[in-house]
C-alpha positions in Angstrom: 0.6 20.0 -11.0 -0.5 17.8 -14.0 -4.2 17.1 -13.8 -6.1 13.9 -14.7 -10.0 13.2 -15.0 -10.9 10.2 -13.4 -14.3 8.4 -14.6 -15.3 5.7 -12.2 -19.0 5.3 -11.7 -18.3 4.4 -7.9 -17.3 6.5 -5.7 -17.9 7.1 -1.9 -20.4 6.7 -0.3 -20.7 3.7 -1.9 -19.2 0.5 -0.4 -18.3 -2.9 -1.7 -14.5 -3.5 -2.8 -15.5 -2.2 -6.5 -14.8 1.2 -5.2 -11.9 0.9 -3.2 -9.8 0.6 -6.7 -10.1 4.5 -8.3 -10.5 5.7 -4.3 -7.1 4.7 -3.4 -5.2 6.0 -6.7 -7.0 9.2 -6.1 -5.8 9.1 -2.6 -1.8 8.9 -3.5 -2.2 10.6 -6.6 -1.1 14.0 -5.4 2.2 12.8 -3.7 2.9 11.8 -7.3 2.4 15.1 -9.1 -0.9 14.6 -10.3 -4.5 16.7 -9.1 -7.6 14.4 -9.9 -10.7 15.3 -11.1 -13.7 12.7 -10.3 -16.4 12.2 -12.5 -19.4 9.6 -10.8 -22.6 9.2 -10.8 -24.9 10.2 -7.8 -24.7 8.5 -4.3 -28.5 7.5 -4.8 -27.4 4.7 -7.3 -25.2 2.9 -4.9 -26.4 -0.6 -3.9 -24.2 -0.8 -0.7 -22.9 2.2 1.1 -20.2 2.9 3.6 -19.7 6.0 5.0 -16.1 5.4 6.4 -14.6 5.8 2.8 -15.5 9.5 2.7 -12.3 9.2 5.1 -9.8 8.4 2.1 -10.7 11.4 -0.4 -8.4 14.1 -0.7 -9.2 17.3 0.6 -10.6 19.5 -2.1 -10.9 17.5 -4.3 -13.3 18.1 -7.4 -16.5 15.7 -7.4 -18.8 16.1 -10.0 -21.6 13.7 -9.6 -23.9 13.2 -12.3 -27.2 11.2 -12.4 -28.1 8.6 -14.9 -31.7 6.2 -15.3 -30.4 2.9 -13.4 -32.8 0.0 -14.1 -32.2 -2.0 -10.6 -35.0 -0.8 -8.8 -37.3 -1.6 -11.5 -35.6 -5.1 -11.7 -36.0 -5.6 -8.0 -40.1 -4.6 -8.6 -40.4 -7.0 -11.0 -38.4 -9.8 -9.7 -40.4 -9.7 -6.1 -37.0 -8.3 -4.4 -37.0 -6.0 -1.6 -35.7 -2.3 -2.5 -34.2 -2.0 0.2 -32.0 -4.8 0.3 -28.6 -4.9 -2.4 -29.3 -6.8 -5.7 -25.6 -8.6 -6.1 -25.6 -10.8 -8.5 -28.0 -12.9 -9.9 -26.0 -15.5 -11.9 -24.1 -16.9 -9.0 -26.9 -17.2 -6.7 -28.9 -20.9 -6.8 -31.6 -20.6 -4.9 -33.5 -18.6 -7.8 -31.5 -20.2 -10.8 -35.1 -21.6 -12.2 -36.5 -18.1 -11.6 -37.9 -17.0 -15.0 -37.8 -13.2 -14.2 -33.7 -13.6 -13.3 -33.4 -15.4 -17.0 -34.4 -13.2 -18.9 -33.0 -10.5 -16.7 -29.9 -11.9 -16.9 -30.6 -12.4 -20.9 -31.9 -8.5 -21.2 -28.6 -7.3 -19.0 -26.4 -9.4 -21.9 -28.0 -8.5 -25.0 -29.5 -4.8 -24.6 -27.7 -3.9 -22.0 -24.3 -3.2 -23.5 -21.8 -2.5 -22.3 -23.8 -3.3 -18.7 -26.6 -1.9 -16.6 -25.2 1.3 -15.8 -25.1 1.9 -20.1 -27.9 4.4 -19.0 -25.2 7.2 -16.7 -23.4 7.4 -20.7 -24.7 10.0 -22.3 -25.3 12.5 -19.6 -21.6 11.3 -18.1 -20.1 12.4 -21.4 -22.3 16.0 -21.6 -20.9 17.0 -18.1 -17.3 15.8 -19.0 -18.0 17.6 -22.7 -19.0 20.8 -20.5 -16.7 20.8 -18.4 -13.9 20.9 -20.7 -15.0 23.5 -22.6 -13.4 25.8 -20.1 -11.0 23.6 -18.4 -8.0 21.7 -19.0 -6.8 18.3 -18.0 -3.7 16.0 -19.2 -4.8 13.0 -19.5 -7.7 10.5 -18.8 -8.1 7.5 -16.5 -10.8 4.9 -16.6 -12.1 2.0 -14.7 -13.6 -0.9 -15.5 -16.1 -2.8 -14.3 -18.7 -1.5 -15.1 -17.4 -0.7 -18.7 -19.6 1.8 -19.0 -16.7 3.7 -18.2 -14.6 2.4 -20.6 -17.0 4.0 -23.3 -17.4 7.2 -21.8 -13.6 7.9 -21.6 -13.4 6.8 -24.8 -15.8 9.0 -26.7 -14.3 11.4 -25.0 -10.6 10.7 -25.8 -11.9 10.5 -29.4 -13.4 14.1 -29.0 -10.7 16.0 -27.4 -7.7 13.6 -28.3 -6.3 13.6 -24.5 -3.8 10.7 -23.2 -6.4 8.0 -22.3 -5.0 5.1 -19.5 -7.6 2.7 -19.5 -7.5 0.0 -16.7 -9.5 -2.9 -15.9 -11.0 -4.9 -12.9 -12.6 -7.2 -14.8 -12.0 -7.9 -18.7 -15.1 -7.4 -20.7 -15.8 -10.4 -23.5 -12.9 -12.7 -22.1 -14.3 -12.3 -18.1 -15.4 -15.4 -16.1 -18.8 -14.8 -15.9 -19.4 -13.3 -19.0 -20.4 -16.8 -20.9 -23.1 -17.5 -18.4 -24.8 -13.7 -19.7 -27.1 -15.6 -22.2 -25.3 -13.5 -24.9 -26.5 -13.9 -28.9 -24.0 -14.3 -31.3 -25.3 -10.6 -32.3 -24.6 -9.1 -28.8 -21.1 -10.8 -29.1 -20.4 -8.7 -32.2 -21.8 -5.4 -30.5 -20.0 -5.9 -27.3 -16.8 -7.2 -29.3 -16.8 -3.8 -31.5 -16.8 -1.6 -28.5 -14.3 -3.8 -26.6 -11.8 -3.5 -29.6 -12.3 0.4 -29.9 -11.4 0.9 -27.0 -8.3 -1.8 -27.1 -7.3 0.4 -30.0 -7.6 3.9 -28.4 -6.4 3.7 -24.9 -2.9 5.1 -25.0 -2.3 2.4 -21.9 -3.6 -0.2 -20.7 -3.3 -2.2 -17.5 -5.5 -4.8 -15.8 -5.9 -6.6 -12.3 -3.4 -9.8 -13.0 -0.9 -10.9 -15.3 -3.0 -13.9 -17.1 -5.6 -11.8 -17.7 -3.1 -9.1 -19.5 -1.9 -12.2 -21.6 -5.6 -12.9 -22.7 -5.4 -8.8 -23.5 -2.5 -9.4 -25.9 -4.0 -11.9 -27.3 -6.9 -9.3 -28.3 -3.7 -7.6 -29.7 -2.8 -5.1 -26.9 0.9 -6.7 -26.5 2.2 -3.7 -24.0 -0.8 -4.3 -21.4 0.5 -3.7 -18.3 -0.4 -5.7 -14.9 -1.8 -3.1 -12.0 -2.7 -5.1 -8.8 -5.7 -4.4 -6.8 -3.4 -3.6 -3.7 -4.7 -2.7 0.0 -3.7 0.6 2.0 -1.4 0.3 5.0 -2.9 3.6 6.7 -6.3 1.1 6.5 -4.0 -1.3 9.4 -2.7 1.6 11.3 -4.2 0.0 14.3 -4.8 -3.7 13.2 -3.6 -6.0 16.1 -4.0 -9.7 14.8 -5.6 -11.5 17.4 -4.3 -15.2 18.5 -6.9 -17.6 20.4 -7.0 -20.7 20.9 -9.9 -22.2 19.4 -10.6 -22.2 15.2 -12.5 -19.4 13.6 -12.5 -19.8 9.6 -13.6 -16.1 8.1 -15.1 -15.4 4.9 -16.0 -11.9 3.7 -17.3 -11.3 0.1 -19.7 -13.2 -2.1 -19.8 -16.5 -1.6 -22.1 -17.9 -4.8 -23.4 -21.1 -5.9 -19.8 -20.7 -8.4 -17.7 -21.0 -5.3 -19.4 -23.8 -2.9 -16.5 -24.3 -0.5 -17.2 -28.0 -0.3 -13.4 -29.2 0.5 -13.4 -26.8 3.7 -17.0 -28.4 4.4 -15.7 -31.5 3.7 -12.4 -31.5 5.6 -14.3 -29.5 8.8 -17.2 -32.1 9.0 -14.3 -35.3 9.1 -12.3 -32.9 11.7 -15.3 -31.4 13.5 -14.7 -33.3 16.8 -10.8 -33.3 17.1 -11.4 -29.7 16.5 -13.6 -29.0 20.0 -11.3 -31.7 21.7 -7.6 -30.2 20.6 -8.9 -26.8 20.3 -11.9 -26.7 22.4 -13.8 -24.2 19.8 -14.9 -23.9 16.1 -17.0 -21.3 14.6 -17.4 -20.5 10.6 -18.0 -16.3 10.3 -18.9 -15.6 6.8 -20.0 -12.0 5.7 -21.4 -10.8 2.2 -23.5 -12.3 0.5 -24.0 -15.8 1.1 -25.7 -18.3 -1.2 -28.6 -20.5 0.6 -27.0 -23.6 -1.0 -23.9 -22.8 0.8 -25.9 -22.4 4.0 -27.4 -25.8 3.3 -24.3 -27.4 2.4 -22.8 -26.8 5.7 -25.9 -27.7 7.8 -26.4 -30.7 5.9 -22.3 -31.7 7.0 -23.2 -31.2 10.5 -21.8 -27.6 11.0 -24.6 -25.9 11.3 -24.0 -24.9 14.7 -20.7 -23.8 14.1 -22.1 -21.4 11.3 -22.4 -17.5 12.1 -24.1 -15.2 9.2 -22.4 -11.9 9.2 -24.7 -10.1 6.5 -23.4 -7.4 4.8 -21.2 -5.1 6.9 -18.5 -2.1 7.0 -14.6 -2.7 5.6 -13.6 -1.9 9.1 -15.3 -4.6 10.6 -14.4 -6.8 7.8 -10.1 -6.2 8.8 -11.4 -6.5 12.5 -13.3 -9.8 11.7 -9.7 -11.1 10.2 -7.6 -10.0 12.8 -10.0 -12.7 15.2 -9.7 -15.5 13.0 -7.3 -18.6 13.0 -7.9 -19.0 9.4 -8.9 -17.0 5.7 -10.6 -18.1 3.4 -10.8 -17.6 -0.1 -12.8 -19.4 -3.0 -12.6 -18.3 -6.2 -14.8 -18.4 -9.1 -14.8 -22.8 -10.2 -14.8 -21.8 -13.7 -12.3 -23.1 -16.3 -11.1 -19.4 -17.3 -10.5 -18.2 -14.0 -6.9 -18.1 -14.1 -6.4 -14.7 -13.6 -9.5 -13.8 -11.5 -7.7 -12.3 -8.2 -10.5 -11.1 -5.7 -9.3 -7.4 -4.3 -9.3 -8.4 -0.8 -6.7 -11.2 -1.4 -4.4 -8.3 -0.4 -5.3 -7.0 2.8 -5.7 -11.1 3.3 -2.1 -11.4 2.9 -1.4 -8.4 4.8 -3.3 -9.8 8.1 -0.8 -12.3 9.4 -3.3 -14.6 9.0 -2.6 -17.9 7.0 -5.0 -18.3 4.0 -7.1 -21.6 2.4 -7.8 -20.6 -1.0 -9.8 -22.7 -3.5 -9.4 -22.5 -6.9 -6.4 -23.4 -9.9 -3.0 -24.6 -8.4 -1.8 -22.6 -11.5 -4.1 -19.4 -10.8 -2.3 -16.4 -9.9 -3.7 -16.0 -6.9 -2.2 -19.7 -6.2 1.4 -17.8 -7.4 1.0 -14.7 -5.0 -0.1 -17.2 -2.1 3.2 -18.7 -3.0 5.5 -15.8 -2.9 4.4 -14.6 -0.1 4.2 -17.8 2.0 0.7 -16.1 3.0 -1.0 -19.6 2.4 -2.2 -22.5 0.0 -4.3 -23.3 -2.7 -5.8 -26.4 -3.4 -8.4 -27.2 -6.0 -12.1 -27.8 -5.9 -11.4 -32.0 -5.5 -8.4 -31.6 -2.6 -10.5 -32.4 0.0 -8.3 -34.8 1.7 -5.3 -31.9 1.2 -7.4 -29.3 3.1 -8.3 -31.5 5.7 -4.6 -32.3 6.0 -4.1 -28.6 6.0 -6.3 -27.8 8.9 -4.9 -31.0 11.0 -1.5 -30.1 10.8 -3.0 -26.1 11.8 -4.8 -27.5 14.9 -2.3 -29.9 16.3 0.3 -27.0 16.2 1.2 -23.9 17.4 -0.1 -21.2 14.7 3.3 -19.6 12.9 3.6 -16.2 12.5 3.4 -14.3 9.4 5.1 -12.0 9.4 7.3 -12.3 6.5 4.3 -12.5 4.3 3.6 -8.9 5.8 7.1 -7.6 4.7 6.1 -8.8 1.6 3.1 -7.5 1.4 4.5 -3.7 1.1 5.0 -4.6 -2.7 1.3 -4.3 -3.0 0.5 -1.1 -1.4 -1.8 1.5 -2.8 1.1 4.0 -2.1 3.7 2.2 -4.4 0.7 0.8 -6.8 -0.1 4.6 -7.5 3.0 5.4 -7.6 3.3 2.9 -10.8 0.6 4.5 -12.2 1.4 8.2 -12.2 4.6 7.1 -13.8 2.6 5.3 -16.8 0.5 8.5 -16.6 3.6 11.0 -17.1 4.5 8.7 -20.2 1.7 9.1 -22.1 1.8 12.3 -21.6 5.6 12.7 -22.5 4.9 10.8 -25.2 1.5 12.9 -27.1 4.4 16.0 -26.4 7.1 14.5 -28.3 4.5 13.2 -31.0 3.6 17.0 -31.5 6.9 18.4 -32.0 
């Protein structure tokens, strides 16, 4: 069996969707011809842990975990934060934009911080790789990124030892949503920049989370980039029953920043608030993640306040269980003129539910285009109050449809066929350094 090195800074028992992505190729790897080899950083590092993904790793599978200086507990000392409590980020939450520390924070993370906080787990990430290949073998490489940390490791190493390098991204690095609001110098652009092209220029393949964002990559010159959904895993809905009651429960789980204010919802629950209790006798909003304070306000100050329930932070598990109880998804994304191609990871297990979805964001996004194939739900944009409200009207006033279709549909974005797409561009780089050498 072909073998590939996997570098992915998170890895269970960490939580958070970030992991979910290199967890679930390892998964199906095998059942595709390949053996992979993890290289991560220690579970101390982790801002979020859940336990239940331990559940989805392979049996015997090699783990080498390797420790790195990470600067987020020093961050959290300075900044007043609790250790003990996650540090998510910093740029899309309001209630401390004025904060002075969280400036230049935010400026240190964009300048000197390159290619992100976790630029610390490098070096010793690439001496255990370095060691370990001085007596072992692998075909090729695969890298994820965010953080693209690991986009520099498996490149200094694909430099060194000249092995097939796929290189796949969450997030883009210069040309992501958020990275304008990093306080960057013209200077860090140029540093950031270099490393992003390097590694453009090395990776024998390269895919990335949605197809606009693979058009801004050929635009940075890679023209055979290569769209790799995020995907959910149907053995995660083995025993997911969607629950249908009759009052209106709108769920949110994820972060919900001061970059994603749901004000239309708000807006269209306030104005429907009482027809709601009448016609359907209940109405409850369940958000979990983290949830900005100005969101909190802006639905107290509509009158919803009593409708509100906080979730905090809690398991994946609960997170599918909290969907199958709801009447209605929801999903901001980031309101930001470049996020086009920014499709959140749990869109998919969203879709798989049979639940029917309110997204917020571009009418020409692609998550707006996968709502639409599916027939999983709508989008409207940050002004379309009056269309969400119309939305939720025509909901409560009749009987919710099924879904089901949008299930069957679904199956395209399975982790099992996904990483089946992915050994196959893994087997052609392969093929192809053979052919080059003969």
């Amino acid at each position: 069996m072909k073998k590939v090195l996997i570098i992915t800074y998170y890895w269970p028992p960490a939580g958070g969707i970030g992991v979910l992505r290199c967890l679930k190729i390892a998964k199906y790897l095998r059942d595709n011809g390949w053996e992979p080899v993890i290289f991560t950083s220690t579970a101390s590092e982790y801002e979020f842990l859940d336990d239940r993904n331990h559940t989805d790793v392979p049996e015997n599978l090699e783990v080498h975990r390797i420790k790195g200086f990470n600067p987020t507990a020093l961050f959290k000392r300075i900044s007043g934060r609790a250790a003990e409590k996650p540090l998510l980020d910093i740029i899309a939450n309001s209630s401390r934009s004025n904060n002075l520390i969280d400036n230049i924070g935010i400026w240190i993370r964009g300048n000197f911080f390159i290619p992100d906080a976790r630029m610390f787990w490098a070096k010793p990430a690439e001496k255990a790789i370095r060691d370990w290949l001085m007596t072992n073998q692998c075909d090729a490489l695969f890298s994820d990124g965010p953080p693209h940390t690991n986009t520099l490791v498996a490149l200094k190493i694909a430099n060194a030892f000249d092995i097939p390098w796929l290189a796949d991204f969450q997030d883009p690095w210069t040309q992501a949503d958020y990275y304008a609001h990093m306080k960057i110098t013209p200077w860090a652009h140029k540093v950031h920049r270099k490393w992003e092209s390097r590694a453009l220029e090395k990776a024998n393949f390269i895919c990335i989370a949605s197809p606009s964002w693979a058009d801004d990559l050929k635009a940075l010159g890679r023209n055979d980039a290569e769209v790799l959904y995020y995907g959910y895993d149907e053995a995660d809905f083995e025993n997911y029953e969607p629950i249908h009651n009759t009052g209106l429960t709108i769920f949110h789980g994820g972060l919900l920043g001061k970059d994603r204010r749901p004000r239309p919802l708000i807006d269209a629950l306030s104005n429907l608030k009482e027809t709601i209790i009448e016609q359907r006798g209940h109405l409850e909003i369940r958000l979990a993640g983290s949830v900005d304070q100005a969101v909190i306000d802006d639905f107290e100050n509509a009158g919803l306040g009593g409708h509100l329930n906080i979730l905090g932070l809690i398991p994946r598990q609960e997170v599918l269980a909290e969907m199958a109880k709801a009447s209605i998804l929801l999903l901001p994304i980031n309101d930001a003129p470049n996020a086009k191609g920014r499709i959140p990871g749990k869109l998919f297990e969203m879709v798989r539910s049979e639940k029917p979805i309110i997204a917020l964001g571009q009418r020409n996004g692609d998550v707006a285009q996968i709502l639409s194939a599916t027939g999983a739900g709508e989008t409207f944009e940050y002004d379309d109050s009056k269309e969400v409200q119309q939305y939720i009207s025509d909901f409560i006033s009749n009987h919710p449809r099924a879904m089901q279709e949008s299930t069957l549909l679904a199956i395209d974005f399975s982790n099992e066929r996904l990483t089946k797409q992915v050994s196959g561009w893994l087997d052609a780089i392969v093929s192809n350094k053979e052919s080059t050498k003969h």
